[in-house]
C-alpha angles and dihedrals in degrees: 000000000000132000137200134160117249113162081322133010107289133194110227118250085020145100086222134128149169119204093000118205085196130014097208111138103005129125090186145032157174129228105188099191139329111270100118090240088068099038127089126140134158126203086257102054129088108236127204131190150138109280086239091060099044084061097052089045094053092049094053112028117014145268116325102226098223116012144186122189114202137193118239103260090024113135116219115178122224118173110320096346154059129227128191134189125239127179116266098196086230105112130329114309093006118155147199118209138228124185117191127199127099093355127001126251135192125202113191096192102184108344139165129208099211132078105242134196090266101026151035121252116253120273109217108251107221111236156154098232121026125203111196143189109230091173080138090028094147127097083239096066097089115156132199137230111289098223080059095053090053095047089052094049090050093054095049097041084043095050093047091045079056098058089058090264134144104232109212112197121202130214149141110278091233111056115344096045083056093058098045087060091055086042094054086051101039103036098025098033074225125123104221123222104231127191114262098262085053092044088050097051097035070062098062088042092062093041088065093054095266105142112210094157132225111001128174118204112232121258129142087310102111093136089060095073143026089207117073128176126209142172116259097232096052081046104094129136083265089061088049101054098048091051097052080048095052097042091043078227135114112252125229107203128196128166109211108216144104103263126096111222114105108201117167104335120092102231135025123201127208103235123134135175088202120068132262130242093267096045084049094065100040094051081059095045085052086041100055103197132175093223137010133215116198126214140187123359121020091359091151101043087040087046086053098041094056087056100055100038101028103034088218113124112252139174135170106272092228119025082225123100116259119229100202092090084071094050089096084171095062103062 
């Protein structure tokens, strides 16, 4: 077996994919987990995906024309070979993928090497090829512990809500926004209000058995808690004015992701659903593969990095230049 990436990663001499930019073509394909740069599906092709993400999906897409919901471990056969579904510890229902025939190849998608609040952190997957996610592929990604992380959030969370503020908390709808509602419960002993799309998919959490605890859905309720989550993208300096108008309170404002750069919030937390540097190489040291392909991000510096630390031979999956490393939302 061979793989290359073409609009998707694709499995030579197939009509396989996994994440699929376009499904044209193809009788069969992978959706690894539910953030929209990783979802594409047309009413011909078989979809398969973890029953956590098909109802993600659902809530926030719309009907897949012809699904398949998997187990993680589960093995399904296509052509010569099988491919089976493990957890990636990115969002709910994320996977990684195996596919086993003449050799054996991994593909990470998304994962995260920490236990969170909502999810389990990512197992290696032994293989011959490893496709891997390098969205943080640079030595200066280091992230800390998550339970850190947490105890830094609440002081600080703890220290604005004394001063008589509304803390609004950003992060992306699908995954962080989830944890930050288990964060405001477990850390603040508050239930946040969050904004609908966030209501709707802190649903399908709990629906899955995910506790995050109490959660009010904004509307028109601002007075009934000093924690609200946003999306990072509805989160700008207008939304904060006119919530500072609206409360008659001053806002502390805090983005929760792995990238650096501040903007216009006050605080930014380090706190990621992809891997670090560090958790990068080590995912390839437990791996053990012959030969390594890079994708997203910093693909070419994490491909040469593995050369020269690791000795194992790596390249960038596609020549072209990924965009994840942009979707600061995703992370």
């Amino acid at each position: 077996m061979k793989v290359f990436e073409e609009k998707g990663i694709c499995i030579e001499g197939t009509h396989f994919k996994v994440d699929p930019s376009s499904c044209e073509g193809t009788k069969a394909a992978v959706i690894s987990h539910a953030h929209s740069d990783h979802v594409n599906f047309n009413q011909n092709t078989e979809v398969y995906c973890s029953k956590e993400t098909l109802s993600l999906i659902e809530t926030n897409y719309k009907k897949v024309g012809k699904p398949h919901a998997m187990k993680f471990g589960e093995k399904k056969r296509f052509d010569s070979f099988e491919f089976s579904l493990h957890n990636s510890g990115h969002i709910l229902g994320s996977s990684q993928v195996l596919l086993e025939g003449d050799q054996t190849i991994a593909i990470t998608s998304d994962f995260k090497m920490q236990d969170s609040l909502v999810a389990k952190k990512a197992e290696p997957l032994k293989c011959d090829t490893l496709v891997m996610e390098a969205t943080f592929g640079l030595p200066e990604f280091k992230f800390s512990e998550r339970a850190q992380v947490y105890d830094e959030m609440a002081q600080w969370c703890k220290k604005e809500i004394g001063k008589g503020k509304m803390v609004v908390l950003a992060g992306y709808s699908i995954g962080k926004s989830q944890e930050l509602t288990a964060f405001s419960n477990h850390y603040l002993k508050t239930a946040p209000i969050v904004h609908e799309k966030i209501y709707e998919n802190n649903k399908v959490y709990e629906s899955h058995g995910v506790k995050l605890g109490e959660f009010l859905k904004l509307d028109h309720n601002l007075s009934e808690s000093s924690v609200l989550i946003m999306p990072p993208s509805l989160c700008n300096q207008h939304l904060l004015q006119a919530l500072e108008f609206s409360t008659k309170k001053e806002i502390a404002s805090a983005m929760a992701t792995g990238w650096k750069y501040r903007n216009h919030f006050d605080r930014i937390f380090n706190l990621s659903d992809h891997s670090s540097f560090d958790q990068l190489l080590s995912y390839v040291k437990a791996a053990g593969p012959k030969q390594v392909l890079t994708m997203h991000g910093y693909s070419a510096e994490f491909a040469r990095a593995i050369k020269r630390k690791l000795g194992i031979p790596a390249r960038p999956l596609s020549s072209d230049e990924a965009t994840q490393r942009c979707l600061a939302e995703f992370d």
